[in-house]
FIZA-179114 format. One record per residue (C-alpha): residue in three letters; x negated, y negated, z. Coordinates in steps of 0.5 Angstrom, whole numbers, plus 500, padded with zeros to 3 digits. Layout:
N
ALAXYZ ...
REM end
This chain:
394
UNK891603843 UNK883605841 UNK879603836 UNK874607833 UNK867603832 UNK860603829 UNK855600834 UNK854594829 UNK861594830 UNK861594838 UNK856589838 UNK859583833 UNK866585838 UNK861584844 UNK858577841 UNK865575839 UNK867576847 UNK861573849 UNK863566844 UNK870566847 UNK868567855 UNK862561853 UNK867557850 UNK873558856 UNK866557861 UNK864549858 UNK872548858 UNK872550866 UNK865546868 UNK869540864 UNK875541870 UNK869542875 UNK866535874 UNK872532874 UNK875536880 UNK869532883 UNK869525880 UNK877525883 UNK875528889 UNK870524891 UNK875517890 UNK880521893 UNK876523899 UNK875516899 UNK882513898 UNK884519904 UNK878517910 UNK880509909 UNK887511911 UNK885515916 UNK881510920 UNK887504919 UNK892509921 UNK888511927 UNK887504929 UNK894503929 UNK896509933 UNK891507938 UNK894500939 UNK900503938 UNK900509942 UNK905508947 UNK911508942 UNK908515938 UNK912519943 UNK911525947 UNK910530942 UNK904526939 UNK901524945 UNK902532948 UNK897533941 UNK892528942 UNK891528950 UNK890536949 UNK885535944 UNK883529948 UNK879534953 UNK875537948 UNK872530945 UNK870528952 UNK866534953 UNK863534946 UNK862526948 UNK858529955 UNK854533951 UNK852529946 UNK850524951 UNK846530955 UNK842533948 UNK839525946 UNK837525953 UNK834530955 UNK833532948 UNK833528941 UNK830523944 UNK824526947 UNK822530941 UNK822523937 UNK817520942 UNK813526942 UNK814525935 UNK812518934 UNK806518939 UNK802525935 UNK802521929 UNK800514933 UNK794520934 UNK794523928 UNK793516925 UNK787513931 UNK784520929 UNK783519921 UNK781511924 UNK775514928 UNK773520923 UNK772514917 UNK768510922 UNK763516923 UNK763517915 UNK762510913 UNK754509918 UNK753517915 UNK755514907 UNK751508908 UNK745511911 UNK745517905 UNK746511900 UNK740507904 UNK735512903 UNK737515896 UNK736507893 UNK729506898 UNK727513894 UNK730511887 UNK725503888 UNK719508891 UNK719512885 UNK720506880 UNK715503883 UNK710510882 UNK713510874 UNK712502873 UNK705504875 UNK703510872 UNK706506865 UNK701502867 UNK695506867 UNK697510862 UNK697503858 UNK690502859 UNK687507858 UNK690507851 UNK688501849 UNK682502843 UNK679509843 UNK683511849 UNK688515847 UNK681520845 UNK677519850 UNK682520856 UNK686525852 UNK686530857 UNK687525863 UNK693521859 UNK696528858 UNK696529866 UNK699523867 UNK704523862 UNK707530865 UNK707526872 UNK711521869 UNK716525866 UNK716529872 UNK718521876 UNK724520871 UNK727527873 UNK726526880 UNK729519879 UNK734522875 UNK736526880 UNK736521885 UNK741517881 UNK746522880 UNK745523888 UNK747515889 UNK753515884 UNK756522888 UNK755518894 UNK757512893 UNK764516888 UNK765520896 UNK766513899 UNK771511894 UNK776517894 UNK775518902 UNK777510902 UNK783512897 UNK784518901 UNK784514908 UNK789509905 UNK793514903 UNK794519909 UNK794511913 UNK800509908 UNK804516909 UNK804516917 UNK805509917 UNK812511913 UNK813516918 UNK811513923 UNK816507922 UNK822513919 UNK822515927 UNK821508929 UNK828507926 UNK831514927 UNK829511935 UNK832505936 UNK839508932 UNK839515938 UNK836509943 UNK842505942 UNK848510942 UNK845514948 UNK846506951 UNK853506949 UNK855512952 UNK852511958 UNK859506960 UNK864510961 UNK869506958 UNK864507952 UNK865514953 UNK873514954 UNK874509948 UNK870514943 UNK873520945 UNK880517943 UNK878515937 UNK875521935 UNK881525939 UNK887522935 UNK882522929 UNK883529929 UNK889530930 UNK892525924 UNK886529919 UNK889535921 UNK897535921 UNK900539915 UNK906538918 UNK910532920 UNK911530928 UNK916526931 UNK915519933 UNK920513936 UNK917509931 UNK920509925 UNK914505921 UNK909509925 UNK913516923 UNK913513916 UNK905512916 UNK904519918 UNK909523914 UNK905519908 UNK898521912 UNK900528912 UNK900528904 UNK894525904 UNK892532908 UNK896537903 UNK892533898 UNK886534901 UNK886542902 UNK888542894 UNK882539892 UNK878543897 UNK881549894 UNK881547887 UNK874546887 UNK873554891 UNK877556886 UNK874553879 UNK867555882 UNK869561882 UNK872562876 UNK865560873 UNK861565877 UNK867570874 UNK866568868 UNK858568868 UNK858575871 UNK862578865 UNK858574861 UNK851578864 UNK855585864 UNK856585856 UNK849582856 UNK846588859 UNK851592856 UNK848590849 UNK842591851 UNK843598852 UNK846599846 UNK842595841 UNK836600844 UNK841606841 UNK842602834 UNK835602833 UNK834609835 UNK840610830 UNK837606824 UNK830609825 UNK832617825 UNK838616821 UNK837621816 UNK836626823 UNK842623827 UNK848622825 UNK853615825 UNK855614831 UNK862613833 UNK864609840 UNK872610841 UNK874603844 UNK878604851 UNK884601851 UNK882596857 UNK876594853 UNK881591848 UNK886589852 UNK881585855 UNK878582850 UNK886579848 UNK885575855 UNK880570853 UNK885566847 UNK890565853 UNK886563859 UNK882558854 UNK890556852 UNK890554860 UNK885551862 UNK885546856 UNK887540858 UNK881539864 UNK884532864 UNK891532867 UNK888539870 UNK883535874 UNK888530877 UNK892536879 UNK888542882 UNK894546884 UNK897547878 UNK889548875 UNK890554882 UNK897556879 UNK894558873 UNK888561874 UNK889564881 UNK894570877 UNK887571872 UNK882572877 UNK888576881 UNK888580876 UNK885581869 UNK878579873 UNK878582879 UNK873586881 UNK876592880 UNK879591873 UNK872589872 UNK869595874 UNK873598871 UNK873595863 UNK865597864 UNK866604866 UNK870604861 UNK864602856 UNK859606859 UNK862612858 UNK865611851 UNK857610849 UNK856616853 UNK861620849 UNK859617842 UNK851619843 UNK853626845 UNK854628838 UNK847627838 UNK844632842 UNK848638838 
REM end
């Protein structure tokens, strides 16, 4: 049934949706992180069994059956092309890029070697001349201190005025250009020091680099030796090909071997289980984008009416009150959030069992927030908004 509301109303209705929606969004970024957690311990657990089963099927392979060897020599056919292809693109591809790689920074670094060569003679010389010109006027003030001192003593401060004036001008004159001088030194001699942090620290960055390539190297030079042996060739095609196979059964497969049959019946959960994390963390991160763009649609909504309640209060003795008719699935919708966060509120057991987290929001998701019954709660809205506010136009 519709409700009839003020905007005062409508906007603490909406704030109340929003409190509930942010509520439900921290119980599901729980669930997320523990979806995580479990999966990276579950993954983990999954991928041991699946190296050990595979060894064991390897060194087993003439008790598996006809049905299980049918699927892994089929698969088989794929590795070895795969394999060949690997083996082509390190090289005439991957390890040629690296040496390319490893000789540029070698010339990279020879070339900052020489141009710090060729500024450290240039450096020098600017400080040489700079201290030879800072002594040569030193010696000229030392002088001129000299001089102006005799001819100071007695009555020479009267009788040789206008000369002691001169030669105080040029002295003052020689303190300038000394100051001058000894700024130009200590500018130089800061240029050779950054230049000198600089080159250290551009040699420490290819020299990283360097060595990153140098190792990355010696790993694609030691798999392309590998692969070179054909026996190398046929025995990593079969652990890749049965690998494959025992991580992608989802049903269970016919084997002579009872206790082989029983391993990889159990291997066969271990997938099942796999997929339901897979799933549970697509479903739980799409609930909380769901969630979040709700969440945004009643934020711009809001926006847009807090702008008519402002106009409301400021012209209230010209425009009349308004009056938003609730559609009714704006208020169904609003009913939705107790339930849902009654379902997702145990994130510990829901964690640990991501089909039955899947079971109960997947009808949620289906539904009450699908895009469609999305659309049309805020259309809903709009148009609500839109026939309270013609009044005002009368």
């Amino acid at each position: 049934m519709s409700r009839t509301s003020s905007t005062s109303e409508l906007t603490k209705f909406l704030e109340e949706n929003v409190e509930q929606i942010e509520a439900i969004r921290k119980e599901v970024e729980e669930i997320q992180l523990g979806f995580q957690n479990e999966y990276v311990n579950w993954i983990t657990k999954h991928d041991t069994e699946l190296i050990r089963l595979t060894d064991l099927v390897i060194s087993r392979q003439v008790e598996i059956g006809p049905e299980l060897e049918a699927l892994i020599q089929k698969q088989l056919i794929d590795e070895e092309k795969t394999i060949i292809e690997r083996q082509r693109s390190l090289r005439d591809e991957i390890i040629p890029k690296l040496q390319a790689e490893m000789d540029a920074v070698l010339v990279d670094a020879q070339a900052k070697t020489a141009e710090l060569s060729q500024l450290n003679p240039k450096l020098n010389s600017q400080e040489e001349n700079l201290k030879s010109s800072l002594a040569e006027n030193r010696s000229k003030l030392d002088k001129l201190n000299t001089q102006m001192s005799q001819l100071s003593r007695g009555l020479g401060g009267i009788l040789h005025f206008k000369q002691l004036g001169e030669l105080d001008r040029q002295r003052y004159r020689l303190i300038g250009r000394m100051q001058e001088l000894e700024k130009s030194l200590g500018d130089v001699r800061k240029e050779w020091v950054e230049l000198h942090k600089l080159s250290l620290s551009e040699q420490s960055d290819l020299q990283a680099n360097y060595q990153r390539l140098l190792t990355d190297m010696a790993s694609r030079q030691a798999e392309l030796n590998y692969l070179e042996a054909a026996a190398n060739r046929a025995k990593l095609a079969l652990e890749r090909a049965v690998r494959s196979i025992l991580d992608n059964l989802k049903e269970p497969v016919n084997c002579p071997a009872t206790d082989l049959q029983a391993e990889i019946l159990q291997m066969v959960e271990y997938n099942h289980q796999t997929d339901d994390y897979h799933a549970g963390l697509a479903e739980v991160g799409g609930l909380i984008g769901m969630l979040g763009s709700v969440q945004e649609g009643i934020h711009r909504f809001s926006e847009s009416l807090k702008s008519l309640h402002d106009q409301e209060a400021m012209h209230s003795q010209y425009l009349p009150a308004l009056k938003i008719v609730l559609p009714d699935d704006a208020l169904q919708f609003s009913q939705l959030w107790p339930g849902l966060r009654k379902q997702v509120a145990d994130e510990k057991y829901l964690s640990a069992h991501p089909l039955d987290f899947i079971q109960r929001v997947q009808p949620v998701l289906d539904s009450s927030l699908s895009v469609q019954r999305l659309s049309a709660v805020f259309d809903g809205l709009g148009q609500a908004l839109q026939a309270a506010t013609a009044s005002w136009g009368k």
